[in-house]
N, C-alpha and C positions, 0 to 999 in steps of 0.2 A: 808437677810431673817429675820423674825421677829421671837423674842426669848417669845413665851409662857410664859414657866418656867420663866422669868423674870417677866414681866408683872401679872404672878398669884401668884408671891411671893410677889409684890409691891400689889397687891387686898387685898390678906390677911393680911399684913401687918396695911391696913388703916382698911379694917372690923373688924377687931380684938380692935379699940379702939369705937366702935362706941355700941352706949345700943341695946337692942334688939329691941326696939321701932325702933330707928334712921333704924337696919337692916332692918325691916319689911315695912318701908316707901321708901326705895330702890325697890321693889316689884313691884310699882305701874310703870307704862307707863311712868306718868307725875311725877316722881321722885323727892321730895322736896330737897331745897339744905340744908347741915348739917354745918352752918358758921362756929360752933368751931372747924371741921378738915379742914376747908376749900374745902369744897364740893360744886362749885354749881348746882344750877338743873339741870336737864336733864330733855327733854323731846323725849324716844326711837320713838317718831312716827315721822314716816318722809316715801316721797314715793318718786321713781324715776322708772318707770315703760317702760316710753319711754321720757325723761330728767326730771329735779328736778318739783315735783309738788307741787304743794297748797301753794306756795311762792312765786308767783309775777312772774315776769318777768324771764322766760327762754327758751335758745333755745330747740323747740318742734319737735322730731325725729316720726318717721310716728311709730302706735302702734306696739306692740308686732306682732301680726299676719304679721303684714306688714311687717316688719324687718327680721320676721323668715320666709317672703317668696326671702327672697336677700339669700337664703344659702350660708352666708361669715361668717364663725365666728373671721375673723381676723377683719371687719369690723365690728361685735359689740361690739369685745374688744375694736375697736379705740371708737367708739358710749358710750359705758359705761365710759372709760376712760374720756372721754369729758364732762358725766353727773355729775361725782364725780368730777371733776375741776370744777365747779360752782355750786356744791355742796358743796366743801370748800370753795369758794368764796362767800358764800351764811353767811356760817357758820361765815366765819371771822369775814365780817361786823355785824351781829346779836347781836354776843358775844360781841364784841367790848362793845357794846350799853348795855349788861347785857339784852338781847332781847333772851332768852331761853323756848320760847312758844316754842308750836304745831310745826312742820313740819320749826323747825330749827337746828334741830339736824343730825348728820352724820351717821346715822343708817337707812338707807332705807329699807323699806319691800319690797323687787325687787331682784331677779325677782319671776313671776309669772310659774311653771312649771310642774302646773296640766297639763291632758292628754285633747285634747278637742275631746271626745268621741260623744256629742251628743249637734246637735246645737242649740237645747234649750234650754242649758242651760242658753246659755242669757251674758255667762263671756269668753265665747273661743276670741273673740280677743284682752285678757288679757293675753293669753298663745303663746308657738310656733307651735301649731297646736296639731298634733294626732298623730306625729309620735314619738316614746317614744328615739330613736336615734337621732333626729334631736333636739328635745329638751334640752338631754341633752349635746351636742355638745352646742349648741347655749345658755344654759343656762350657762356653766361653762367658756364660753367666756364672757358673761354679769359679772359674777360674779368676773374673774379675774381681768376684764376692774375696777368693781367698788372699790376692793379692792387696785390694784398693788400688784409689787412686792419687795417693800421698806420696810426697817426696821419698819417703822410706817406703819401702814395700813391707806390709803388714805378715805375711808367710809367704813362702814361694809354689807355687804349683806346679804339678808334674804331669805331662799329658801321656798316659801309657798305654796299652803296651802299642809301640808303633814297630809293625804296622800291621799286617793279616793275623790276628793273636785270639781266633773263635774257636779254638778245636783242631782236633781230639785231641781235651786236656790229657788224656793217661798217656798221649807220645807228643806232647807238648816242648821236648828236651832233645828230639830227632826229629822230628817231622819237618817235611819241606811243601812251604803252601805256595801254590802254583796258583796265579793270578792272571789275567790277560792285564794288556793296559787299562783297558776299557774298566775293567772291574778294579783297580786301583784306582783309579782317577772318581768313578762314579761312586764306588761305596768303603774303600777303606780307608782312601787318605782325605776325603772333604774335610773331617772335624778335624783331624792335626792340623791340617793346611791354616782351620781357622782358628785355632788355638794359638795358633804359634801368629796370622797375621791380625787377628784383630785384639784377642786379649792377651797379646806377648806372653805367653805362657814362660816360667823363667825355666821349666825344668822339661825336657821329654826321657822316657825310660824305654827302651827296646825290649824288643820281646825274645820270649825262651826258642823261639823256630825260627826254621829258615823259614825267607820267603824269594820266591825264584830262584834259590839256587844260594843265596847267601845268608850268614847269618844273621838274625838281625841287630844285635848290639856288635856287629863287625862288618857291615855291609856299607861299601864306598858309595851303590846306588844311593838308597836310602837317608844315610846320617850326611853325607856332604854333599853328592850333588843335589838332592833335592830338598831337604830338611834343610840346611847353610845356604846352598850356592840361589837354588831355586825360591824358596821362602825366606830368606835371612834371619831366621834364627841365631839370635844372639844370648842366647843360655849357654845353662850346660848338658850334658848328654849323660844319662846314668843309666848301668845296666840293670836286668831285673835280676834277682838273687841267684847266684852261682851260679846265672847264664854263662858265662864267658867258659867256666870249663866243659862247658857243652860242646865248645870248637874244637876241641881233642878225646872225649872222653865218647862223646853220643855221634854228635855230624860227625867226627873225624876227618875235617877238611883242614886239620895241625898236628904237628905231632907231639906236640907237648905244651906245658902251661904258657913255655916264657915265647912259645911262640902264638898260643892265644891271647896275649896281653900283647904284642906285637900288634897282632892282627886289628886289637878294638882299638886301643890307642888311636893308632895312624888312620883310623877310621873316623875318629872324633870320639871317642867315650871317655866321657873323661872323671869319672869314678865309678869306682865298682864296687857294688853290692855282693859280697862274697869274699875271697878269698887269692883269686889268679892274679891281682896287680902286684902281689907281693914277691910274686917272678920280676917285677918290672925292670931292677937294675939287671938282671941277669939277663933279660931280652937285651938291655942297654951295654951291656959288656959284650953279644953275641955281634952287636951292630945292626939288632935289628931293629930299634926306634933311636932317637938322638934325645940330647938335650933339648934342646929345643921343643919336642914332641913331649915330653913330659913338664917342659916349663908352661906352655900354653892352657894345658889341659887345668894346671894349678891355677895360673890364673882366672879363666875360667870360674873354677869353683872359686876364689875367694872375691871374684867379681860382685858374686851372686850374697856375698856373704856380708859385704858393705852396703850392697844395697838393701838388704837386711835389718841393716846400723847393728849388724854385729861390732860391732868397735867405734863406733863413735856415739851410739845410744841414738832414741829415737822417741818419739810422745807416746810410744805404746808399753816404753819399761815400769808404767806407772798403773795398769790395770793391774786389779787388784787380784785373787784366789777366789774371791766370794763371786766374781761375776762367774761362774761353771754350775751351769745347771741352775741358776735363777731361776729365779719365778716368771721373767719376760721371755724369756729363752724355751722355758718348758711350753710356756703357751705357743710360740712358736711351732713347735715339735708337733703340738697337739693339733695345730690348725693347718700343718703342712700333710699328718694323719687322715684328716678328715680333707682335706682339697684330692691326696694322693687316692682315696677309693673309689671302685670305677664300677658302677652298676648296669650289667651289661640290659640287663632287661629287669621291668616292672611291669608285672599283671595286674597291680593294685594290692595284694598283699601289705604292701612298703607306704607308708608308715605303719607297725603296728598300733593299734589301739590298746593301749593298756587297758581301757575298760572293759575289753570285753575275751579278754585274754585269763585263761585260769592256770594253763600248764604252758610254760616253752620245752622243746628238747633241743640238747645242742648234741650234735655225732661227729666225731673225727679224732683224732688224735691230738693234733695242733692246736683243737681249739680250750687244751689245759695245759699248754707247752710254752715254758720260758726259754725255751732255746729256738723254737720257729719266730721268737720276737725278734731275738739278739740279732739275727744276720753275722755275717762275716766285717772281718774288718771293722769292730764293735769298740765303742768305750762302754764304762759301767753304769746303766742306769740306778740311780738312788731307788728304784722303787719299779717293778715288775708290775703290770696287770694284765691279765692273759684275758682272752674273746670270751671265755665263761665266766670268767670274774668281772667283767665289766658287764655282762649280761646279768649276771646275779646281781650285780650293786641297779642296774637301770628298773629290772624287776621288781626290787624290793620284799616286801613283806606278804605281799598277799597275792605276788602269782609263784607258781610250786616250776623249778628252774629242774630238768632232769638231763642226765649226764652219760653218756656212752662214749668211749674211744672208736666204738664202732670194730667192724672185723680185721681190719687192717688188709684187704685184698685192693 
């Protein structure tokens, strides 16, 4: 099992020789490296939502919605577990190379385990649906998958967006979601609560809104009394992208950057995804965080970053590049495809008989479309095959396969 207290005695150990400048540029996402303690960059962004994305080539697992309609959560611990193997594989080669951009780092913002309440919002097949049990079953399987349970923690997980974060995405950046207790307690905060107490999730990320009145990557409710005090959450706290200038620019409950980097700080947030911690000495010259309140937050992150064996190495700097998109892994994908499809009703149609079949038609749009494959939050599949081309190859030679997009109404 992994020793914490080790790991945040070795943080505070290296924060402890670094200036308060060097602390305060720890803060940011894209984290500069510090050569003279031998620090080098990090960059915390990185996604694995349904396998590793925005890095090239990897095996692509059907979306969140889709996976959370297989109810296996032994099957997305094997799924996650799969995404964090070539997500260190990913990581090896990068590093190797001193290749420490964007979405090459081992801290994925995943999973995703808002409630999908209302289907406008536009982001529910990011999530595992609406059921606030099922999510967090299937989310603390994602979470265990991505972490392990070895001395070193294999990637770290990020449980977002916390907390009311269903809508209306187009005022996602001003809106205030107004919640009773009852309905926080019963459907938005169950899966953080078990994220955070049964698969220690190492990472939670706040959301773009308020919710009752505060924001949520600045909210004392939220990040410390209940998230720390309530749950004991022992991670770190990251914002979602250029949230934090949302506190001055959209809510307008600040009046400026270095007093919304004030605000999340002493909240608990303790990096930012964007751009407002770079006010942070100038909050700290206004007197409106201390030292102290920027030392924490570092440690914090470099807690998360030895647990990692970012610096002391670990059994997983040895996987190789060839295991991404294997042949065990693709079959995986394919039997995670075929568990995730939900056949609401059968007349007896199903199965068809090829023998007695001359013509199929397929109608829709989708079903010649390599971007209704991809999903969001996607890596690059080696090889595309859309619902008519898997239909033509099943077909074969001697039934006549015919093709419409259909009216598009």
């Amino acid at each position: 099992m992994r020793n914490r207290e080790e790991a945040r005695k070795k943080a505070k150990e290296l924060v402890a020789q670094m200036t308060l400048e060097e602390k305060a540029s720890q803060l940011k996402y894209d984290a500069p490296p510090i050569n003279r303690l031998g620090v080098p960059a990090y960059n915390w962004w990185n996604e694995a939502l349904h396998g590793v994305a925005r890095a090239g080539t990897a095996t692509s697992f059907p979306q969140a919605i889709g996976m959370a309609a297989m109810f296996d959560d032994e099957m997305m611990k094997k799924i996650a577990d799969t995404i964090a193997t070539e997500g260190r594989a990913k990581y090896n080669a990068y590093s190797r190379k001193g290749d420490r951009d964007i979405y090459k780092g081992l801290t994925f913002w995943s999973p995703n385990v808002n409630i999908f309440r209302d289907p406008r919002w536009g982001r529910g097949h990011e999530t595992y649906g609406e059921d606030p049990y099922l999510t967090s079953r299937l989310g603390v399987a994602f979470v265990e998958g991505l972490q392990g349970d070895k001395e070193v923690m294999k990637t770290a997980a990020c449980a977002k967006h916390y907390a009311v974060h269903s809508g209306p995405e187009a005022l996602r950046h001003e809106f205030n979601a107004v919640a009773s207790k009852k309905d926080m307690g019963e459907t938005y905060l169950p899966a953080f609560e078990a994220l955070v107490k049964e698969a220690e999730v190492e990472s939670v990320m706040g959301a773009y809104n308020r919710t009752n009145g505060e924001p949520c990557c600045g909210s004392n409710t939220l990040i410390r009394d209940i998230l720390r005090d309530q749950w004991g959450f022992q991670g770190h706290f990251v914002s979602d992208c250029w949230a934090i200038k949302d506190f001055h620019e959209n809510h307008r409950i600040t009046q400026d950057a270095k007093e919304s980097a004030a605000m999340a700080l002493k909240a608990g947030c303790d990096v930012n995804c964007g751009n407002t911690y770079l006010h942070i000495l100038k909050a700290y010259q206004a007197g409106l965080v201390t030292e102290e309140d920027i030392t924490q937050a570092a440690e914090r992150l470099f807690t998360t970053r030895f647990l990692l064996g970012l610096f002391d190495g670990s059994e997983y700097d040895d996987i190789p590049y060839e295991v991404v998109e294997c042949k065990e892994h693709i079959q995986l994908a394919r039997d995670a495809a075929r568990k995730s499809a939900v056949l609401l009703k059968n007349n007896g149609v199903l199965p068809l008989k090829k023998s007695e079949i001359n013509t199929i038609g397929v109608i829709g749009p989708n079903a010649d479309s390599r971007v209704a494959l991809i999903g969001n939050y996607h890596g690059t599949a080696s090889r595309y095959i859309t619902v008519l081309e898997g239909i033509q190859d099943e077909a074969g030679d001697d039934i006549r396969v015919l093709y419409s997009e259909g009216s598009g109404l």
